[in-house]
N, C-alpha and C positions, 0 to 999 in steps of 0.2 A: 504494500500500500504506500503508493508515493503522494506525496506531496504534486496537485493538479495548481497549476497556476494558469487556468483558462479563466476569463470574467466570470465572478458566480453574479446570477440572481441577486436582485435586492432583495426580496422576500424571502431565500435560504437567508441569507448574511443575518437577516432580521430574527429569524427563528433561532440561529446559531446566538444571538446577543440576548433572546425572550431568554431559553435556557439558561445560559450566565446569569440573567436576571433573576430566576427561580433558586438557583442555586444560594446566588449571595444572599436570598429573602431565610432559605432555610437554614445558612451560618445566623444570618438576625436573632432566628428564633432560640438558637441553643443559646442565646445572652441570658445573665450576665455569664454562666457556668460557675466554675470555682471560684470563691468567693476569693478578693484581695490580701493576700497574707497565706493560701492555702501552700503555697513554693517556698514563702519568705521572701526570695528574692524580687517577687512582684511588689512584694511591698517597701523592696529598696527601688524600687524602680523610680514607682511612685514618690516614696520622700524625697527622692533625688529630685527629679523634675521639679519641686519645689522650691527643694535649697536653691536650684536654679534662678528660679523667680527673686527670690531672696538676695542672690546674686553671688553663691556659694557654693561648693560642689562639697555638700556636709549635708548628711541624714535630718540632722538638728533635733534628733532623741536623747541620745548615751548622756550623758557626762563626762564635760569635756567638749561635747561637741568636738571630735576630732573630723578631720579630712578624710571624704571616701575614698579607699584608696584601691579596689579590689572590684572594683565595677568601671568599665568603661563610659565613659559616657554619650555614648551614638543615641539610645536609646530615652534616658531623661532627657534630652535635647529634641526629639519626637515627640514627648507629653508634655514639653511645656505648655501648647495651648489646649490642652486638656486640664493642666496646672491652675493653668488663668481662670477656667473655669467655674473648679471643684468647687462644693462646697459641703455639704454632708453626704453624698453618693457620690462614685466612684464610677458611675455611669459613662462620666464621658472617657474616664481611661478606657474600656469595655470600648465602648464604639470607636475609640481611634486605634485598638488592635482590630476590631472588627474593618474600618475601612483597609488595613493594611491589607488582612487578609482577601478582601475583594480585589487589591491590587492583585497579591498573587495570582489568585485565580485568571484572574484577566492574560498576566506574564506568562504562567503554566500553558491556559490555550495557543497566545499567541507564539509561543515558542515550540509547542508541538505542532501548529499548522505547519510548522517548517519541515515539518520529517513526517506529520502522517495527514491522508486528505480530510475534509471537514470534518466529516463525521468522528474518523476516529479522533480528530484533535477534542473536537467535544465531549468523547465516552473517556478520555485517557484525562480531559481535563475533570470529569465527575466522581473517576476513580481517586484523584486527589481531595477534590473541594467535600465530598460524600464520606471521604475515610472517617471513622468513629473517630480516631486520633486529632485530625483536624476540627471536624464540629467540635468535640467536647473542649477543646482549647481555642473555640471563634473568637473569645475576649479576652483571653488569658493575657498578662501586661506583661510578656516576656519575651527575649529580643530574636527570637526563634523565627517569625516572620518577617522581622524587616530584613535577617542575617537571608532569607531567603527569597525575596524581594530585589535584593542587591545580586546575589549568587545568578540570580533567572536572566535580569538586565543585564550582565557583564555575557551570558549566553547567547543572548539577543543580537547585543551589539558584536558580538564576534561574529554574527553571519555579513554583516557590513561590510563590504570591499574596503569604503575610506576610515573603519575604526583605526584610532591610534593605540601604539602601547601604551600612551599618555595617558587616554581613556580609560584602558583597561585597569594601569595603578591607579588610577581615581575610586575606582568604584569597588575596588580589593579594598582599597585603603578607608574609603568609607563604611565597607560589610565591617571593619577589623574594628572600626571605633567601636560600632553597636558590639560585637564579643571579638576579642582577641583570636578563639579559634578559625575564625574567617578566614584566618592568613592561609587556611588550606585550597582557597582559591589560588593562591598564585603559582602555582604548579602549572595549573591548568591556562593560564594566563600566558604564562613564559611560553610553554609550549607548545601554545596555539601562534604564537607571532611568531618563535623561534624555527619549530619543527615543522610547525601546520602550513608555513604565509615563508618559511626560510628568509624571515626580517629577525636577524637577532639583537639591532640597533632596537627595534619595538620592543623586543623582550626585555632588553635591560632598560628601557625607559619605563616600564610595566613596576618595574623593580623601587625607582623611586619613589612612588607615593606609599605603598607598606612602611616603606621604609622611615619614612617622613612619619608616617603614624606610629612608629614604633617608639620614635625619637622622643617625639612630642609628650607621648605617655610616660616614658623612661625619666620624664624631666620633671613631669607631678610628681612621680614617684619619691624623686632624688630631694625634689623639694620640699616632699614632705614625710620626708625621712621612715618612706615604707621600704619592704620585701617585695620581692614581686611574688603577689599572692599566687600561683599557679603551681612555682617554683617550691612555696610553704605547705601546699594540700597533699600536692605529690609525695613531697618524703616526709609525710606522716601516715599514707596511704599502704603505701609499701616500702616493704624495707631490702629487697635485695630482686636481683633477675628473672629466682625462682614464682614470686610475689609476682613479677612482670605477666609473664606466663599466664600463673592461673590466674590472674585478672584476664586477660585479654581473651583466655579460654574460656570461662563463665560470662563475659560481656557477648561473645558472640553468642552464647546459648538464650543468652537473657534476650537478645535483640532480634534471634529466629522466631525465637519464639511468640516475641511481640508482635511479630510481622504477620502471623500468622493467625494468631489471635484478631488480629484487625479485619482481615479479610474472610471470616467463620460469620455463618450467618446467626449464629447464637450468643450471648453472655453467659460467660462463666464454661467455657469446655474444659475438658481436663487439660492438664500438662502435655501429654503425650501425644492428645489431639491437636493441639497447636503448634509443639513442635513439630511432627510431621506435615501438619500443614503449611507451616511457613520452610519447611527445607525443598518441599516439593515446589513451589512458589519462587523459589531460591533460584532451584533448577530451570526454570521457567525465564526468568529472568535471565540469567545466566547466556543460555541460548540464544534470548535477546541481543546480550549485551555481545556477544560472538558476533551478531549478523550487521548489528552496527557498527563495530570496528573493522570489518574486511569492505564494507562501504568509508567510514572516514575513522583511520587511525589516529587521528588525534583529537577527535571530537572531545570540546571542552568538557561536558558532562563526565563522560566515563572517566577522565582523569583526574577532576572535582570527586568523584563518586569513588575512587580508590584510593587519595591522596589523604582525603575526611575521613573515609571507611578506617584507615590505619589509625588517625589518630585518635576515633571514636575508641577502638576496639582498644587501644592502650590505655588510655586515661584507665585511673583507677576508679572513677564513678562511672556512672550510668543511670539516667531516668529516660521515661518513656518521650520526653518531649526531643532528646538525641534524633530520634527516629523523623520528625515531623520532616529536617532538611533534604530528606532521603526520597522523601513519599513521591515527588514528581516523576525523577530520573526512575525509581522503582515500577512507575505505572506503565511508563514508557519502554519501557525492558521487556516487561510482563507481555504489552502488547506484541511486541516488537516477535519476543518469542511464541507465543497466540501465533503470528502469522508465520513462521517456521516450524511450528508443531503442528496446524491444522491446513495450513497453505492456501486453501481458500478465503479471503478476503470475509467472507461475509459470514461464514462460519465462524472466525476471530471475531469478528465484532459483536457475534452473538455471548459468542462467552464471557465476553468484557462486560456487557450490558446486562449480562447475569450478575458478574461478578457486584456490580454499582449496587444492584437490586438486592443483591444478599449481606451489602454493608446498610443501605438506609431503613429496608424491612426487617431486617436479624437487629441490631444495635443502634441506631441511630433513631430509630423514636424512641426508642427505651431512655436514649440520652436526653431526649426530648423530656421527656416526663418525670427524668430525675433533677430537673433543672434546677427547680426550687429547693431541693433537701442542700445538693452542691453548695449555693449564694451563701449558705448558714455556715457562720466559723463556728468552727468542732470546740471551740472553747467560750462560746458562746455566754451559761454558766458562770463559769471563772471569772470570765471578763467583767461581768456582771457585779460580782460578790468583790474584785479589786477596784470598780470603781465606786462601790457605795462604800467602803470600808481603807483604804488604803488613801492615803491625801496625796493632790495634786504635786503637790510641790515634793513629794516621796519618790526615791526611786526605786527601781526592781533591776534584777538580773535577770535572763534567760537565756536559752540557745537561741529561739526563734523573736531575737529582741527587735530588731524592725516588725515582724508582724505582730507582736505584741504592744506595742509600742502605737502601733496604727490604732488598734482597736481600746487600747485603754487610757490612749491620750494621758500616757503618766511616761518619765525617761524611762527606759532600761538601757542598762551594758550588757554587752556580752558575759557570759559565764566565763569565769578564768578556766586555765591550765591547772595543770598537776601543781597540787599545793599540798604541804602538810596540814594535818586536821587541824589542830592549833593555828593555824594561820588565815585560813578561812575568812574569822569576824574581822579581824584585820583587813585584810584584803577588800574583803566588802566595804566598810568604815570608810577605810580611805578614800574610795571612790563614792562617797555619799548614799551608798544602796542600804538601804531598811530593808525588805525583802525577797524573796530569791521562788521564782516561779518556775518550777519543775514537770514535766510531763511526761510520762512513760508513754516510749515509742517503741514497732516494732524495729526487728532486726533491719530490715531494709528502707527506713526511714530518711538516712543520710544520703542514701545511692550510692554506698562504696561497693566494690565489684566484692570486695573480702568479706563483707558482713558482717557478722561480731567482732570478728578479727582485727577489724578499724581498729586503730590507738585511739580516736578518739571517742566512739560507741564505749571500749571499755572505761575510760575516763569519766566519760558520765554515770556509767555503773559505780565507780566508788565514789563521786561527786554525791549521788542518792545517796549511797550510803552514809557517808558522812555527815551530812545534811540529817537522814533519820536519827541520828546519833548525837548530834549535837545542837540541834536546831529546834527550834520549837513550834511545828504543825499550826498555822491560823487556818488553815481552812483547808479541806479533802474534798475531791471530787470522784467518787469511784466509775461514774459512769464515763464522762472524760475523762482520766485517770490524770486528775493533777493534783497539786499540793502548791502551799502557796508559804515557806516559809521566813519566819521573822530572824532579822541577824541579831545576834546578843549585842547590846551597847557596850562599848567600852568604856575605862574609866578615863584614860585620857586620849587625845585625838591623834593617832598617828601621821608621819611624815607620809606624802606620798612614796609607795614604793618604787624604785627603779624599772 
């Protein structure tokens, strides 16, 4: 199925955009989803965009108000007029992930009308916008689609005879501000001007605006006397090659698996039915992804899609939202191999259109319907019982202290490090925290590939502990499974510590 560039029809062009129009109406409906604080990191997203406003690149919760130093900022720089907004809903962060997302969707079609003819650009763009993965994340305030939004447009613009490699570091180097791992575009950058266009003057000009981003963030960094956070998770993650391994070997399990889950026309199959499902799927792809490289060997996709795939699978975390940058190039594969497995044109197309059919009728009303429970923070309760009972001007501690922080409108810090018991009130004290708000999570809470084995999972294992031991319980939640406890006062006020 190639790509027909004869004049269509106003009237198809017009059904092909009614469609798009249907689809973007049914992301609407899965709004708001996961409530602001459900990642955490959404609700740094959000403070940020703020501090912005403010004219600061500072949370403006903790104590101390330090410098954010561990988030890029591409992404707060996209809500600030969402920022300008806000006022007690979070609405409008929701709709400017949701207009993103309609971007994408828009980029997805027009970038597969390039490789497959109308139709199937339509049924490959519904296998993305329809994936349970994507609805259930239409509003999520996380930089997962603009990081793919940029990745689509730099594919776009490399079918362009006049793109520059100027171009192409422009829009690497703008995916990298929104997250640093973007930089896994410029593989496929370089070696689309280098190897694909034999311009390797475009390649190394491709080179300079990463670069330039790189610099620029290395200089907040330096300025405000952080680590580079990436470099800090890692080697608390894993400790030696071995560690390497089975991370990388359990992330691919965890991400077949996911893949294959998504595309089950039910919630909740067993393990073993989704893992076979997504290796089969795999396979499928796979095939695809063969028929496309003996047509163009350097197709940006495929080298974005193995360049990302490596460093997905290394990181020592993994959540399911990894997967969302994949979903296009994956539909696209899928199809691609649809038509080297059944060869008939219209025969693929039916299966694809099966496939759409057994994501929105198997999982995606049910996503529909669970909309409402989703919007409710799981600490609801809590939150509740800290703001009638805990005073304004009081602080707390937690892990998830941006999302706590959002919803109790009281400071919190972060939870320390490994401390001895006795040091604890101290430690607290000094940084002004009364409080210390604890939640028992499961094992796969944090998203390390290791799972208990985290240094820092066990860390808060004895953090509980010590806490039950020396601390004194204001308030239980057994249903949300928190505790809310008070730091012993001191008698006189310590120095800050180093």
């Amino acid at each position: 199925m190639r790509r027909n560039d004869a004049p269509r029809p106003a009237g198809e062009s017009r059904l092909v955009w009614i469609a798009l129009g249907f689809l973007a109406l049914f992301q609407l409906a899965a709004l708001p989803g996961d409530y602001v604080g459900f990642e955490h990191d959404d609700a740094e997203y959000v403070l940020a965009s703020l501090g912005l406003l403010r004219g600061e690149y500072r949370l403006g919760v903790s104590p101390g108000n330090p410098p954010l130093t561990h988030l890029t900022p591409g992404l707060p720089l996209l809500l600030v007029p969402a920022a300008f907004v806000f006022s007690n809903s979070f609405l409008p962060f929701h709709l400017t992930m949701w207009a993103i997302l309609v971007l994408c969707d828009a980029l997805v079609f027009l970038w597969l009308r390039r490789r497959l003819d109308k139709w199937g650009a339509v049924l490959g763009t519904a296998l993305f916008g329809f994936n349970p993965l994507v609805v259930a994340r239409a509003g999520a305030v996380m930089p997962e689609m603009p990081m793919l939004a940029l990745t689509l447009a730099l594919f776009l613009a490399a079918e362009d005879p006049a793109w520059t490699g100027w171009g192409s570091g422009a829009l690497v180097a703008a995916a990298a501000v929104v997250r640093q791992r973007a930089l896994a575009l410029l593989p496929a950058a370089v070696l689309w001007h280098g190897v694909g266009r034999k311009d390797w003057k475009a390649a190394g000009q491709a080179v300079c605006g990463p670069l330039a981003a790189i610099v620029l963030w290395r200089a907040w960094l330096w300025r405000s006397k952080a680590p580079v956070y990436e470099v800090g998770i890692i080697s608390h993650a894993l400790s030696g090659p071995m560690d390497l391994l089975r991370s990388a070997a359990s992330n691919a399990a965890y991400y077949i698996e996911l893949w294959g889950r998504l595309w089950l026309p039910i919630v909740n199959a067993s393990r073993p039915v989704e893992l076979a499902y997504g290796i089969a799927l795999l396979v499928v792809a796979g095939l695809g992804a063969e028929r496309v490289r003996r047509k163009r060997p350097c197709e940006p996709a495929l080298v974005w899609a193995a360049s990302a795939g490596i460093l997905y699978l290394l990181l020592p975390f993994r959540f399911e939202r990894y997967l969302l940058l994949f979903i296009p190039i994956l539909a696209w594969l899928v199809i691609e191999g649809f038509l080297r497995i059944l060869w008939r044109t219209e025969t693929a197309m039916v299966a694809v259109a099966l496939a759409v059919a057994m994501q929105v009728l198997g999982q995606d009303l049910y996503l529909l319907k669970d909309e409402r429970r989703r919007s409710k923070p799981e600490l609801a309760e809590t939150y509740g019982w800290i703001q009638a009972n805990v005073p304004a001007h009081e602080s707390l501690s937690s892990l998830w202290y941006a999302r706590d922080a959002l919803h109790t409108a009281r400071p919190v810090a972060p939870l320390p490090g490994p401390l001895p018991p006795g040091e604890l009130p101290r430690w607290f004290r000094a940084r002004g925290v009364g409080y210390v708000l604890m939640q028992d999570l499961p094992a796969d809470a944090l998203g390390a590939s290791m799972g208990e084995e985290y240094a820092v999972s066990r860390g808060l294992l004895r953090l509980r502990a010590q806490l039950d031991a020396g601390f004194r319980a204001m308030y239980r939640n057994p249903i949300e499974k928190t505790a809310v406890f008070s730091v012993p006062r001191l008698e006189a006020s310590p120095e800050m510590p180093r």
